[in-house]
Structures are given as C-alpha cells and as structure tokens.
Backbone as XML, in Angstrom:
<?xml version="1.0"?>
<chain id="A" units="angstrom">
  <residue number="1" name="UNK">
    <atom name="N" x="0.843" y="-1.180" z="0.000"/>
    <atom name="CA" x="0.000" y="0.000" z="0.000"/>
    <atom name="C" x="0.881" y="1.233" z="0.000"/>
  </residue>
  <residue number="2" name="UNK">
    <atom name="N" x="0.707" y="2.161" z="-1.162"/>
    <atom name="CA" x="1.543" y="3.176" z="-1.271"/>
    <atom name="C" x="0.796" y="4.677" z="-0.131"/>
  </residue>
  <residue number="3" name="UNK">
    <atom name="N" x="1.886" y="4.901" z="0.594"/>
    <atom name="CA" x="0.976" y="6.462" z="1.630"/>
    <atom name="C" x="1.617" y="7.694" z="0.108"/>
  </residue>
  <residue number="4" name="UNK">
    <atom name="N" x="0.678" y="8.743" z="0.816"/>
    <atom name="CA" x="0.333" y="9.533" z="-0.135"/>
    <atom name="C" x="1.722" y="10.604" z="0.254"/>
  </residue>
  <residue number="5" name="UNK">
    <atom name="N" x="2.392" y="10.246" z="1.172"/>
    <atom name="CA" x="3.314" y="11.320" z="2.037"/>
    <atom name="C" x="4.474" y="9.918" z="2.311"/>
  </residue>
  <residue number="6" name="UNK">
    <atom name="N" x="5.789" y="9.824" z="1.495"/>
    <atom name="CA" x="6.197" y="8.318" z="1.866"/>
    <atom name="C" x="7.227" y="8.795" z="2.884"/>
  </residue>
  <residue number="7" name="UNK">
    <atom name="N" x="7.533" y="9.743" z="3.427"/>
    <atom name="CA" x="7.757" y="10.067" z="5.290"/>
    <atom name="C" x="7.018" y="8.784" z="5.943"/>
  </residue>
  <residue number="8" name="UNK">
    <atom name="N" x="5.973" y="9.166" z="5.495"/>
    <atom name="CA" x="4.891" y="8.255" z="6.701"/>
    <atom name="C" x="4.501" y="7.037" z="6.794"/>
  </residue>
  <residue number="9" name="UNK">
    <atom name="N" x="4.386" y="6.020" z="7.632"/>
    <atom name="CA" x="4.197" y="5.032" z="7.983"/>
    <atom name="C" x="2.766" y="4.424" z="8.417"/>
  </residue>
  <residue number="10" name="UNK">
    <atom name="N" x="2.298" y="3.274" z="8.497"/>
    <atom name="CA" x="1.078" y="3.270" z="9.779"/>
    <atom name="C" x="1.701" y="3.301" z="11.075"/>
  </residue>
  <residue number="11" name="UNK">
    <atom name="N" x="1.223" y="3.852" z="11.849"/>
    <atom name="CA" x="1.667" y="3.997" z="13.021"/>
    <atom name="C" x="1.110" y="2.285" z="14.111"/>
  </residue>
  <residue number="12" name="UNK">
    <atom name="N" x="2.025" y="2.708" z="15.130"/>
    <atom name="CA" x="1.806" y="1.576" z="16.280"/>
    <atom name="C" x="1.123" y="1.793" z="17.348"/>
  </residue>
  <residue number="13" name="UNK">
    <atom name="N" x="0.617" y="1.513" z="18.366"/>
    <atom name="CA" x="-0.599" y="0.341" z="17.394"/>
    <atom name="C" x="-1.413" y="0.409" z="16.618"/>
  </residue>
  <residue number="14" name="UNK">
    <atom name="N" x="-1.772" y="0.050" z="15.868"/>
    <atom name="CA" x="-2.747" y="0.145" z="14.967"/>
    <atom name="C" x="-3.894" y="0.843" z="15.539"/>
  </residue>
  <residue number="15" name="UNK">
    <atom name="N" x="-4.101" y="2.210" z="14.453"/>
    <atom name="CA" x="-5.480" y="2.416" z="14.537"/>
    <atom name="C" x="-6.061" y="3.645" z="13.570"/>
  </residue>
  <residue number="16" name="UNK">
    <atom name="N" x="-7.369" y="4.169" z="13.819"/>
    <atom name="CA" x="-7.818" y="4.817" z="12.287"/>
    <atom name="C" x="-7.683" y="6.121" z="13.287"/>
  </residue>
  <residue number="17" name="UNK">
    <atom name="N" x="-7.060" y="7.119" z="12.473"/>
    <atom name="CA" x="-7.119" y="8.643" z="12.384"/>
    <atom name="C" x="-8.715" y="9.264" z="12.306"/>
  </residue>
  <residue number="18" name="UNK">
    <atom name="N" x="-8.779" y="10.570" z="12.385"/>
    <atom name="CA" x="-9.944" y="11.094" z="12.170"/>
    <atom name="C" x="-10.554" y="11.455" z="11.420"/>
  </residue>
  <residue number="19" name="UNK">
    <atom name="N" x="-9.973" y="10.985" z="10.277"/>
    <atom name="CA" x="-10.344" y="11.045" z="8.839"/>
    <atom name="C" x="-10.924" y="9.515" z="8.590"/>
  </residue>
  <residue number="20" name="UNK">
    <atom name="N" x="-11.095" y="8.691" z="9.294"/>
    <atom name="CA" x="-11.183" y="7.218" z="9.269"/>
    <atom name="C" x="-10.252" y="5.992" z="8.594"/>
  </residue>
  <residue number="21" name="UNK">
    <atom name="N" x="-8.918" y="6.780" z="8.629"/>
    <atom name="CA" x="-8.020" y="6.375" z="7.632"/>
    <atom name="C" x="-7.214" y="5.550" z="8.332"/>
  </residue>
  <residue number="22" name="UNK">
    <atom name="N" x="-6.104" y="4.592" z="7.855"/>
    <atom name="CA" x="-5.487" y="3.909" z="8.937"/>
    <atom name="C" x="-4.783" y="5.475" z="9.170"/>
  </residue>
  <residue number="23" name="UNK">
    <atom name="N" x="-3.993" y="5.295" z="10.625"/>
    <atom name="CA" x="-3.223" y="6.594" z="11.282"/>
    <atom name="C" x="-1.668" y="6.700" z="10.780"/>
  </residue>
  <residue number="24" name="UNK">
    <atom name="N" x="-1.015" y="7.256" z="10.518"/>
    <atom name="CA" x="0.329" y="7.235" z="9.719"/>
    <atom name="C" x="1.187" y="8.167" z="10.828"/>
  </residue>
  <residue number="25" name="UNK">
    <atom name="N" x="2.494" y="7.571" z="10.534"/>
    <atom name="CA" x="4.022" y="8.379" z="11.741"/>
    <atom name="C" x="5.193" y="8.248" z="10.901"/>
  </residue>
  <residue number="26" name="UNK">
    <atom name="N" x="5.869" y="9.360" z="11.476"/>
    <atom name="CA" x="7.117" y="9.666" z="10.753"/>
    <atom name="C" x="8.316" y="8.300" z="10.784"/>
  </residue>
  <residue number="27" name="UNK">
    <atom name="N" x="9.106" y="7.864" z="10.073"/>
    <atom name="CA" x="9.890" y="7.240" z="10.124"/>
    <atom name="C" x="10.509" y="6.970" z="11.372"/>
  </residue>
  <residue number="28" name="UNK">
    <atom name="N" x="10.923" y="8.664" z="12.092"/>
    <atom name="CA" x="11.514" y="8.028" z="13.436"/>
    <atom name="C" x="10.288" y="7.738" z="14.486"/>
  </residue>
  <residue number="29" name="UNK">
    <atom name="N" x="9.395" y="7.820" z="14.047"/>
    <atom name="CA" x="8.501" y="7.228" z="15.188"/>
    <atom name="C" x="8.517" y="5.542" z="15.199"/>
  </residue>
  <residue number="30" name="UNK">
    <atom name="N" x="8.145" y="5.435" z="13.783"/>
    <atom name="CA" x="8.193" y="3.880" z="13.604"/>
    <atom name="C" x="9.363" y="3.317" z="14.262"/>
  </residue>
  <residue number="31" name="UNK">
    <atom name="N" x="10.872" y="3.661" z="14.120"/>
    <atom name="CA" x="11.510" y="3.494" z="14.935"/>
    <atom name="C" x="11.547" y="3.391" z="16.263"/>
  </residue>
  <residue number="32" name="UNK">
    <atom name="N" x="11.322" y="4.316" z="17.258"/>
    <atom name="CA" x="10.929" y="4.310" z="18.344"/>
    <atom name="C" x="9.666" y="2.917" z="18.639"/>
  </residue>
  <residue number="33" name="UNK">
    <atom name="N" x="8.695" y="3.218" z="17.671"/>
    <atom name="CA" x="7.620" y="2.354" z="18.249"/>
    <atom name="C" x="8.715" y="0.988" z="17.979"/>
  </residue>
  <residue number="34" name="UNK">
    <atom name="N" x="9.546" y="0.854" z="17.182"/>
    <atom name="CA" x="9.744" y="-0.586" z="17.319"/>
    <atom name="C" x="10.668" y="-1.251" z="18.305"/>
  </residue>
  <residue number="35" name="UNK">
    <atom name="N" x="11.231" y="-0.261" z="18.887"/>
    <atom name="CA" x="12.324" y="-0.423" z="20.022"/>
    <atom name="C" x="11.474" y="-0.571" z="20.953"/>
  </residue>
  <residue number="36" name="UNK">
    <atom name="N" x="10.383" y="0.022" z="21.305"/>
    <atom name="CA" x="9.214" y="-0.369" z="22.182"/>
    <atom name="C" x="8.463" y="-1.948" z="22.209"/>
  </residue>
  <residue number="37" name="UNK">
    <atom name="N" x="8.441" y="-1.964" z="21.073"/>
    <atom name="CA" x="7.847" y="-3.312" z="20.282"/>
    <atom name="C" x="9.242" y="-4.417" z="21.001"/>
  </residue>
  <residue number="38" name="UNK">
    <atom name="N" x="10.628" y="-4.299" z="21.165"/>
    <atom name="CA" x="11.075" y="-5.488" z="21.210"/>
    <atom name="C" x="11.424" y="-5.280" z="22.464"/>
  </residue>
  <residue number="39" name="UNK">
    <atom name="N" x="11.533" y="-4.219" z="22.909"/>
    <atom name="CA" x="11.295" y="-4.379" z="24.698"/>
    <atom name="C" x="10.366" y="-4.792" z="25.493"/>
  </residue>
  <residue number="40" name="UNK">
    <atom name="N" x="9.108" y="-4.621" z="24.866"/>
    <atom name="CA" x="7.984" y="-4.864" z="25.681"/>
    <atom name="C" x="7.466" y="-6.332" z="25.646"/>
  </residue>
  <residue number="41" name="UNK">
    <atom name="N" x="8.110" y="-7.221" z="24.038"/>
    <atom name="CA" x="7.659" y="-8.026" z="23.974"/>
    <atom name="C" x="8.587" y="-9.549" z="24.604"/>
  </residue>
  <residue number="42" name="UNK">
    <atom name="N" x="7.572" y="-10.166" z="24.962"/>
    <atom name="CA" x="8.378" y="-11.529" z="25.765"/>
    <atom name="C" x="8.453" y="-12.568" z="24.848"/>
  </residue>
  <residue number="43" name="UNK">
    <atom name="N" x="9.798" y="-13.257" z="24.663"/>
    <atom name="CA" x="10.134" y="-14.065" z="23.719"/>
    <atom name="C" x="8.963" y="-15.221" z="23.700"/>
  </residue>
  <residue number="44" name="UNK">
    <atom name="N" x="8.461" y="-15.634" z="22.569"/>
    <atom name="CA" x="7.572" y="-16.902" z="22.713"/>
    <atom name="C" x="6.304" y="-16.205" z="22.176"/>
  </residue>
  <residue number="45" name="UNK">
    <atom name="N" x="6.244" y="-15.057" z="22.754"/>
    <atom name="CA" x="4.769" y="-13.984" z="22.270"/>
    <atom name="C" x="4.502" y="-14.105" z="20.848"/>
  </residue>
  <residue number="46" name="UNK">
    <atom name="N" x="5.197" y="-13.917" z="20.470"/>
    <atom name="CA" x="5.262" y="-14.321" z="18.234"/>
    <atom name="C" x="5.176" y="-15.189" z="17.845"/>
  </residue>
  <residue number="47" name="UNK">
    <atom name="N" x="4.052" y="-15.838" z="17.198"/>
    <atom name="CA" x="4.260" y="-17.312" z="16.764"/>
    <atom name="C" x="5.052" y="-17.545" z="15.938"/>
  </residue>
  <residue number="48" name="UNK">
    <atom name="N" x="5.054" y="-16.476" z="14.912"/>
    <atom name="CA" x="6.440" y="-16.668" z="13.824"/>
    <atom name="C" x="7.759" y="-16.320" z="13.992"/>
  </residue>
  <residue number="49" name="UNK">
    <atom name="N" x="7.920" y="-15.783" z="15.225"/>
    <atom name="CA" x="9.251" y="-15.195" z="15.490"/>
    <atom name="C" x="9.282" y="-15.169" z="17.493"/>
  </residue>
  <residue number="50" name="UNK">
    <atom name="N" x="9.376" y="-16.657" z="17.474"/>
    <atom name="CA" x="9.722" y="-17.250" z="18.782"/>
    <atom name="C" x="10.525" y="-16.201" z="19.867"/>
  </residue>
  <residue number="51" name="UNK">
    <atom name="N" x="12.057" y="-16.203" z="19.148"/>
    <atom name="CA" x="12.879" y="-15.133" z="20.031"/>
    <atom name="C" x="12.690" y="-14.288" z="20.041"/>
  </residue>
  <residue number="52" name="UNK">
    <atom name="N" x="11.590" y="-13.126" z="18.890"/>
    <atom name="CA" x="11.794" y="-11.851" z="19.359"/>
    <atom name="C" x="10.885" y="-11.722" z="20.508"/>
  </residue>
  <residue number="53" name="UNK">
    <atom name="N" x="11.798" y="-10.419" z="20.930"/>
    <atom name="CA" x="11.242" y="-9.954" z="22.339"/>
    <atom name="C" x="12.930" y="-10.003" z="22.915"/>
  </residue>
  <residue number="54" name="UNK">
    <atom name="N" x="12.581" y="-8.910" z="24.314"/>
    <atom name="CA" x="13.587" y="-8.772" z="25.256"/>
    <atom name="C" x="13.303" y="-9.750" z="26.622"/>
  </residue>
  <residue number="55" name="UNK">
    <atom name="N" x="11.762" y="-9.934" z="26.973"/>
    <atom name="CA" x="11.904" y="-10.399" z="28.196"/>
    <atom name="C" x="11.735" y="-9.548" z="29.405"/>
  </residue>
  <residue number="56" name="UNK">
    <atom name="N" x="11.308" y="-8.069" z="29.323"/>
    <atom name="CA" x="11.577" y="-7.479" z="30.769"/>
    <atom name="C" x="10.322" y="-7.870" z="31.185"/>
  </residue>
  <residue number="57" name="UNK">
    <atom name="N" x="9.458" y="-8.236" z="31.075"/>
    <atom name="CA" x="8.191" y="-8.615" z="32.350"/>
    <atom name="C" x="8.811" y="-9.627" z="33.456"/>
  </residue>
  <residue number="58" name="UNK">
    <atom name="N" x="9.906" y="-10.328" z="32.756"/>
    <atom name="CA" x="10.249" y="-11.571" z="33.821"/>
    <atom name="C" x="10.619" y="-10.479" z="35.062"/>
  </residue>
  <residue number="59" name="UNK">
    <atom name="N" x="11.589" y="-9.104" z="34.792"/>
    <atom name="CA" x="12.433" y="-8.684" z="35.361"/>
    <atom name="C" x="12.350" y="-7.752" z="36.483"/>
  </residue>
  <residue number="60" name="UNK">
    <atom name="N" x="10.806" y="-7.378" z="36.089"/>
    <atom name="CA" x="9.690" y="-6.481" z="36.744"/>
    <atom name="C" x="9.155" y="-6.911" z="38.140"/>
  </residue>
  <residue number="61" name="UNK">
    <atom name="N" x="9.365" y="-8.240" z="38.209"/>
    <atom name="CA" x="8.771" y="-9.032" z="39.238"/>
    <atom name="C" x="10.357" y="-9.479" z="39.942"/>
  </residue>
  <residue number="62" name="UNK">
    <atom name="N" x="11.396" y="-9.417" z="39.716"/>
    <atom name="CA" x="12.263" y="-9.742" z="40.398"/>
    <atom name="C" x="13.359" y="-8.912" z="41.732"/>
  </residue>
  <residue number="63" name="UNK">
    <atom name="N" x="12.304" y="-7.936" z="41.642"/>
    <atom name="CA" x="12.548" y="-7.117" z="43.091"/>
    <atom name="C" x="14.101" y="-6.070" z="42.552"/>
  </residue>
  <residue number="64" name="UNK">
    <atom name="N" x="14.235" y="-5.046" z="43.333"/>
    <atom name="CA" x="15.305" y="-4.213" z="42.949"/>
    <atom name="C" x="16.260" y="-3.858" z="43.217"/>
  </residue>
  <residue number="65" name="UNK">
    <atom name="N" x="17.607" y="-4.526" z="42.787"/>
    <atom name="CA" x="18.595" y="-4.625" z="43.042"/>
    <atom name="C" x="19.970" y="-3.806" z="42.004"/>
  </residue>
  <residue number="66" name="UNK">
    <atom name="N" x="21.018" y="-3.676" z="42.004"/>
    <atom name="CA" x="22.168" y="-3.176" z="41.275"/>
    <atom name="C" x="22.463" y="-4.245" z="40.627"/>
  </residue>
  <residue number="67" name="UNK">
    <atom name="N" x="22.214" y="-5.564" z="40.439"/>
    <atom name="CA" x="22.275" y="-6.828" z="39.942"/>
    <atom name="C" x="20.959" y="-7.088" z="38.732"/>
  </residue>
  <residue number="68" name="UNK">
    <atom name="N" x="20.395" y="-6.489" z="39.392"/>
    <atom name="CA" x="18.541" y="-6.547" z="38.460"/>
    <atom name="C" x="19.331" y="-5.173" z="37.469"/>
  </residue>
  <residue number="69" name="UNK">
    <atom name="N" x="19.312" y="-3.974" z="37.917"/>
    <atom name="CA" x="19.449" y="-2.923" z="36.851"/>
    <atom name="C" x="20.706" y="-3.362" z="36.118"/>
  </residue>
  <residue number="70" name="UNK">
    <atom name="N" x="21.791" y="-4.121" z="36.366"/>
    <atom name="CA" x="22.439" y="-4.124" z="35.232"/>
    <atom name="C" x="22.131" y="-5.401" z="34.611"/>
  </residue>
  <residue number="71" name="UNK">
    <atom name="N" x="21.329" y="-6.516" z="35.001"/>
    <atom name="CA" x="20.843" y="-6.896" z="34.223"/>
    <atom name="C" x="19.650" y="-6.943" z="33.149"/>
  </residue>
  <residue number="72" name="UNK">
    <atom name="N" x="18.973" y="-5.389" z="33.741"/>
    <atom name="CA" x="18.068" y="-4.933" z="32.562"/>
    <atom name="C" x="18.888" y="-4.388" z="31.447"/>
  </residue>
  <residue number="73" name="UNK">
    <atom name="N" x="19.914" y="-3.384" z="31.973"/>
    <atom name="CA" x="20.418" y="-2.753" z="31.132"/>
    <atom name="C" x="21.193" y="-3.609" z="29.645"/>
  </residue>
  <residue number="74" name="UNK">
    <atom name="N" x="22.028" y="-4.436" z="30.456"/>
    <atom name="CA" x="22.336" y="-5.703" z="29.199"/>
    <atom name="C" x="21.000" y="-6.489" z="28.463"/>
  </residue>
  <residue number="75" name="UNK">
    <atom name="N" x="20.580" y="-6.980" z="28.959"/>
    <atom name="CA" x="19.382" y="-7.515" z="28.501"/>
    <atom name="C" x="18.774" y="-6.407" z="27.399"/>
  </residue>
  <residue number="76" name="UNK">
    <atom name="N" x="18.609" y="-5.246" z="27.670"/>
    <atom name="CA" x="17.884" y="-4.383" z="26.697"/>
    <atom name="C" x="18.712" y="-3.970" z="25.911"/>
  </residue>
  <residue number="77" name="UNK">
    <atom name="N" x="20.189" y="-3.858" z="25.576"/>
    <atom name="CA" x="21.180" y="-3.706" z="24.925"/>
    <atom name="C" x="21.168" y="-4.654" z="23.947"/>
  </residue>
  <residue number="78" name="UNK">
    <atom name="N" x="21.502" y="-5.975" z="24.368"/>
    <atom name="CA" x="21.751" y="-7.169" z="23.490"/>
    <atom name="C" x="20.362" y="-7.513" z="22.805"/>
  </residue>
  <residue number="79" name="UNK">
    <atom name="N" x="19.011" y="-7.312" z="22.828"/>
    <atom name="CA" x="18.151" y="-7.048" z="22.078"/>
    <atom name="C" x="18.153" y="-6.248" z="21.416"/>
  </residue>
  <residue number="80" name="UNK">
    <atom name="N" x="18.384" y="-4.826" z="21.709"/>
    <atom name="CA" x="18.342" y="-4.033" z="20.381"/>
    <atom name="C" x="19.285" y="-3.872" z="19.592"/>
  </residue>
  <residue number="81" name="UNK">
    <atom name="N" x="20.795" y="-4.759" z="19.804"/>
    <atom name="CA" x="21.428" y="-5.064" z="18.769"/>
    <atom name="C" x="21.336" y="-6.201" z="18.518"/>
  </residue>
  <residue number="82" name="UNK">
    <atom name="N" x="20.305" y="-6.844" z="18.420"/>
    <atom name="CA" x="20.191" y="-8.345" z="18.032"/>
    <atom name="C" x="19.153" y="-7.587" z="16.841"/>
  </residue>
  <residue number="83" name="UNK">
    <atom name="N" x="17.722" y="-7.104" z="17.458"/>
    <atom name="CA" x="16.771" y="-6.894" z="16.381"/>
    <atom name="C" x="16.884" y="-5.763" z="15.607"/>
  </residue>
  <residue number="84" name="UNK">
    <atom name="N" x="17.468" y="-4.782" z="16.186"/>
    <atom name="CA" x="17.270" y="-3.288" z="15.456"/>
    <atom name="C" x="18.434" y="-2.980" z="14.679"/>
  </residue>
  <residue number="85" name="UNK">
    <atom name="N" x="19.397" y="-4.237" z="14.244"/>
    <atom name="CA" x="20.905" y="-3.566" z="13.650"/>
    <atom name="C" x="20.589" y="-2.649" z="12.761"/>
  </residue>
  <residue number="86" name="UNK">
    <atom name="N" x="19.933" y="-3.245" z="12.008"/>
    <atom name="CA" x="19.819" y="-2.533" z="10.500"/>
    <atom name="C" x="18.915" y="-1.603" z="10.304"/>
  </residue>
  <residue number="87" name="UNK">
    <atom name="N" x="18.211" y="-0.726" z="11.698"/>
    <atom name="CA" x="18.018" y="0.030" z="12.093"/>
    <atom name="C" x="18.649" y="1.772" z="12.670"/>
  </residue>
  <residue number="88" name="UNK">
    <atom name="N" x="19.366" y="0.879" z="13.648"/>
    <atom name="CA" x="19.944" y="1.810" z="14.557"/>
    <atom name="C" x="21.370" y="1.237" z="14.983"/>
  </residue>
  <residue number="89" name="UNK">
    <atom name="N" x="21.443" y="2.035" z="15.550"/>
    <atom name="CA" x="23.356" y="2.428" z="16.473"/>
    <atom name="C" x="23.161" y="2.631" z="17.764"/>
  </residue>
  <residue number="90" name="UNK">
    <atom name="N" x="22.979" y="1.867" z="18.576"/>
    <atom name="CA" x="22.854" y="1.762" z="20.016"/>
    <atom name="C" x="24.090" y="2.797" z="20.627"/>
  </residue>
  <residue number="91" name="UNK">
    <atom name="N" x="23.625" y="3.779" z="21.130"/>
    <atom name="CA" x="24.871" y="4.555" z="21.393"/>
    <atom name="C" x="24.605" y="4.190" z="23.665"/>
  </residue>
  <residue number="92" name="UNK">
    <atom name="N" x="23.657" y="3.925" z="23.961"/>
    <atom name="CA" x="23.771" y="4.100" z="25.410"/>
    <atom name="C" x="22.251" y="3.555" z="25.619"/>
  </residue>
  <residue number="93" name="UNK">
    <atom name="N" x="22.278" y="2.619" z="27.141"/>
    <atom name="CA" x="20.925" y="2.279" z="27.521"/>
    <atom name="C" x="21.638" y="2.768" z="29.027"/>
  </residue>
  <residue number="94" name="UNK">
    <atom name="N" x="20.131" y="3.162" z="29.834"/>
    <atom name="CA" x="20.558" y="3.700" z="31.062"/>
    <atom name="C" x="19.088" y="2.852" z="31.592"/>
  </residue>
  <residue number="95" name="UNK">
    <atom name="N" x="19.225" y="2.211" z="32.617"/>
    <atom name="CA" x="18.418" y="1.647" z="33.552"/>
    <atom name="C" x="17.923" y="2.289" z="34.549"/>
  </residue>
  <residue number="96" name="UNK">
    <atom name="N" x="17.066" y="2.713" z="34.686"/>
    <atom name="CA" x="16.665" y="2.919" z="36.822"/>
    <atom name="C" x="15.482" y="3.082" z="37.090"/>
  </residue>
  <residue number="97" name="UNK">
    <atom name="N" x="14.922" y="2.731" z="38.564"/>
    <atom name="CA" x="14.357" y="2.563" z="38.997"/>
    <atom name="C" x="13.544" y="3.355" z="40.040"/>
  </residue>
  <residue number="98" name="UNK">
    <atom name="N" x="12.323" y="4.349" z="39.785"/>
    <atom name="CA" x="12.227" y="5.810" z="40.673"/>
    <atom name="C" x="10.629" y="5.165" z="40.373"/>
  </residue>
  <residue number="99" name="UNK">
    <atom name="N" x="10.140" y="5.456" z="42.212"/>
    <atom name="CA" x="8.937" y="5.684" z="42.592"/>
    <atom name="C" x="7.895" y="4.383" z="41.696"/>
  </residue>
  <residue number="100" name="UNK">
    <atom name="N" x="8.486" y="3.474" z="41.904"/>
    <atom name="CA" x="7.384" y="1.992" z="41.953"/>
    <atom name="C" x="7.433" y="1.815" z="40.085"/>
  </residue>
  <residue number="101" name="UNK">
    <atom name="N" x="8.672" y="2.075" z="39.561"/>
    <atom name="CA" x="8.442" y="2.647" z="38.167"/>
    <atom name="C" x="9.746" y="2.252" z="37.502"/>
  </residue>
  <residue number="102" name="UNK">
    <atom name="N" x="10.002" y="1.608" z="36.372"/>
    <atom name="CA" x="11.194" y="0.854" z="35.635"/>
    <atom name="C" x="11.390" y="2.125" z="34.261"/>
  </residue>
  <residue number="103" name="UNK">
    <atom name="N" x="12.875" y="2.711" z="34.499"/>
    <atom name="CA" x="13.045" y="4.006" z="33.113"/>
    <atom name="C" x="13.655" y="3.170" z="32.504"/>
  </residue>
  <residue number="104" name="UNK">
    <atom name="N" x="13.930" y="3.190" z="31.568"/>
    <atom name="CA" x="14.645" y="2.701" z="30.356"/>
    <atom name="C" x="15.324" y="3.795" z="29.416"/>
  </residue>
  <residue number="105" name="UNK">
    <atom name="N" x="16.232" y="4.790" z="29.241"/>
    <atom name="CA" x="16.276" y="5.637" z="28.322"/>
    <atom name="C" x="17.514" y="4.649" z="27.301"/>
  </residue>
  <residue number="106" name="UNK">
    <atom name="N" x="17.245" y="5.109" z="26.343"/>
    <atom name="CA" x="17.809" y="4.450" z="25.020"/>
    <atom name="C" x="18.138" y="5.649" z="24.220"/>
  </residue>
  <residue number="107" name="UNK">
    <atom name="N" x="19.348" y="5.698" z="23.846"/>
    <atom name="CA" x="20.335" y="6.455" z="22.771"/>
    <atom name="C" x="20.587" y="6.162" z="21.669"/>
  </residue>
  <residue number="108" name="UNK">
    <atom name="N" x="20.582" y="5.971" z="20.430"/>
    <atom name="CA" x="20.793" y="5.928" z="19.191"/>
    <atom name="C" x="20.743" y="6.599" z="18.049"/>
  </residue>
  <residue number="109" name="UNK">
    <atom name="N" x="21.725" y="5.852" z="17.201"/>
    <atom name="CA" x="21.226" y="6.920" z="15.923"/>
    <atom name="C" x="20.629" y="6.052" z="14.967"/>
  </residue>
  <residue number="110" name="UNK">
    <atom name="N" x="19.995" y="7.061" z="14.277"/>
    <atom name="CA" x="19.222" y="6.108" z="13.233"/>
    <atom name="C" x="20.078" y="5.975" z="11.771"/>
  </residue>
  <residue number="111" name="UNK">
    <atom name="N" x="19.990" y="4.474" z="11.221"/>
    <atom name="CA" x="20.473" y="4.353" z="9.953"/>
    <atom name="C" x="19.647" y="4.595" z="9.035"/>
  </residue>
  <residue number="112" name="UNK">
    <atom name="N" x="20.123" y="4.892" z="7.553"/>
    <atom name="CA" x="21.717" y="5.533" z="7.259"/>
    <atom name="C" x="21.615" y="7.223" z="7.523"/>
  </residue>
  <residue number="113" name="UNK">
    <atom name="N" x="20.266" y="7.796" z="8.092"/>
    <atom name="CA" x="20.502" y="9.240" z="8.293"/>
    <atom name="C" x="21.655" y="9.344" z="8.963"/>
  </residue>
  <residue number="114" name="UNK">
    <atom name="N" x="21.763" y="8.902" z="10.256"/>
    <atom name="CA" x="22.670" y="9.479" z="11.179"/>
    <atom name="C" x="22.466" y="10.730" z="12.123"/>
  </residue>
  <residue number="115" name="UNK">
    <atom name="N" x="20.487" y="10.480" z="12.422"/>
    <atom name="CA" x="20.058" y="11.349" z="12.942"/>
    <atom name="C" x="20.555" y="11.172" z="14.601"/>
  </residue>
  <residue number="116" name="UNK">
    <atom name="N" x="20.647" y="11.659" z="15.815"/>
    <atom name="CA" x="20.629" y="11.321" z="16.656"/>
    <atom name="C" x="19.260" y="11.055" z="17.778"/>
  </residue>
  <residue number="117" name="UNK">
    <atom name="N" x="18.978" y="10.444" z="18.250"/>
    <atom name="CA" x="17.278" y="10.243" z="18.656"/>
    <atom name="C" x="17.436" y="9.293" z="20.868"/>
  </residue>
  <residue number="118" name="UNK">
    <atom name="N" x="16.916" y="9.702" z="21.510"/>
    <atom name="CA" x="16.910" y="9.148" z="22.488"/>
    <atom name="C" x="15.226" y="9.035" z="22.939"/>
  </residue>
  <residue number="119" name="UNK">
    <atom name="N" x="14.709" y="7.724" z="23.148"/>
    <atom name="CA" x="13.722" y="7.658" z="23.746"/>
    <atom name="C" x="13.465" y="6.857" z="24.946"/>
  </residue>
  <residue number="120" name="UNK">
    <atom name="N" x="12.413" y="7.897" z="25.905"/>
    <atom name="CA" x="12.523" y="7.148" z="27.469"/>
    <atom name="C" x="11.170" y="6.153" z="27.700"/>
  </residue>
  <residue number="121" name="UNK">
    <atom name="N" x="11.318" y="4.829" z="28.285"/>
    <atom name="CA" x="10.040" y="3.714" z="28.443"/>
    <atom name="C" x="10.103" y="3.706" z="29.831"/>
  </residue>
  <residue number="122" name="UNK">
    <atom name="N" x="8.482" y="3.540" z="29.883"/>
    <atom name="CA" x="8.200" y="3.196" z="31.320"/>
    <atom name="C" x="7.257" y="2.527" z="31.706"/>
  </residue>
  <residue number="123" name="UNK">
    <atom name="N" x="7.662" y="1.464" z="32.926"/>
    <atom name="CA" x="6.566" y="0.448" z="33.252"/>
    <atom name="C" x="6.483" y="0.548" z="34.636"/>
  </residue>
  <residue number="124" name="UNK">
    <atom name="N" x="5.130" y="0.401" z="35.438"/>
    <atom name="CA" x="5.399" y="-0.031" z="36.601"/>
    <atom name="C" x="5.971" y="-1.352" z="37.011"/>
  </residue>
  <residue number="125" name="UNK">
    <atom name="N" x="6.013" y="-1.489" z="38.190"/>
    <atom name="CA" x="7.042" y="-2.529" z="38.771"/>
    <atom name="C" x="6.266" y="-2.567" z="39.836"/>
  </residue>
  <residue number="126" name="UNK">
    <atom name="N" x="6.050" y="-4.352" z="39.748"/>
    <atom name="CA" x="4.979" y="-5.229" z="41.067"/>
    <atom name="C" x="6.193" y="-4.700" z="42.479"/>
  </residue>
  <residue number="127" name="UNK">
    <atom name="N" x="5.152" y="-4.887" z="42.887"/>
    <atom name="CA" x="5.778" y="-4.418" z="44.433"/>
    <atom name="C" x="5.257" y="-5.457" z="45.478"/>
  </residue>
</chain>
C-alpha cells in the first residue's frame, strides 16, 4: 500500500485517524515504536518469530537490586542489537528505577541518516 506522504508510515498500534483512515508516523517514530515493540515483547509472544522480544516482564517481578538494573540494562542492549541492527546504532541504555516505576532511556542513531534520537520507556514494577 503506497501512503500519499512516503515520510509516513502506519503507526503503532494500529489504529484509524480522524479522517477514518489507517493513522500514519514519521519514520523516526516507527523506529521508536519498534524499540518499544522489542522491549515490551516476551520471547515466545510471536508465533512466527519465537525469540523476538527482550523479556523485561520476567524482570519487573524480580525485586530491585544493582544486579537486576544491570541486568536490565544488558538484557535491553543485546536485544536491540540483536533486532534493530539494521536500524539503529545503540549509542547508550541507562536503567533505573524511581517511585514503583522501571526508566529505560535508550540512545541511538538512526540508519543511514545518522540522525541522533533518544527515547525514554516506562513500566510499573509489582511491588
């Protein structure tokens, strides 16, 4: 399906604009949404694509430690250079943990612009 603006994408998650149209996002959004997409998702979740996913729900429930944050931080690293190579340039993931609440900020640049882009995720955390 050709968009009328090829900037634009359908956006994530799916849904219709107010024109009743599917909803469309800029390239670096799609980006972003997809770094979202492989963080959020738990391996096994895809029927066609078993491994993707990072896994942090396991990690959410495992109480909060300097052992837990650097093992989010790797964990969310080695996914987004597993799925997003040909994407992005992982320049920095920063982990922590404020007020019942899991940050995630992520650094990269996007390929082949070489734009620079950082986006921050957040989940609560069982208590």
């Amino acid at each position: 399906m050709a968009y009328p603006d090829s900037t634009h994408r359908p956006d994530f998650p799916y849904h219709i604009d107010t024109q009743g149209r599917t909803a469309t996002t800029t390239h670096l959004d799609v980006i972003r949404d997809r770094i979202e997409q492989v963080l959020f998702t738990e391996p096994g979740e895809r029927v066609m694509m078993p491994t993707f996913g990072c896994g942090l729900g396991r990690l959410l429930f495992a109480g909060i430690s300097d052992a837990v944050v650097e093992n989010t931080r790797s964990l969310v690293a080695t996914s987004l250079q597993t799925w997003m190579q040909d994407d992005i340039e992982l320049t920095e993931v920063d982990v922590r943990f404020e007020n019942g609440a899991l940050y995630i900020d992520v650094s990269y640049v996007v390929l082949p612009s070489g734009e620079t882009q950082q986006a921050i995720f957040e989940r609560e955390v069982a208590t």
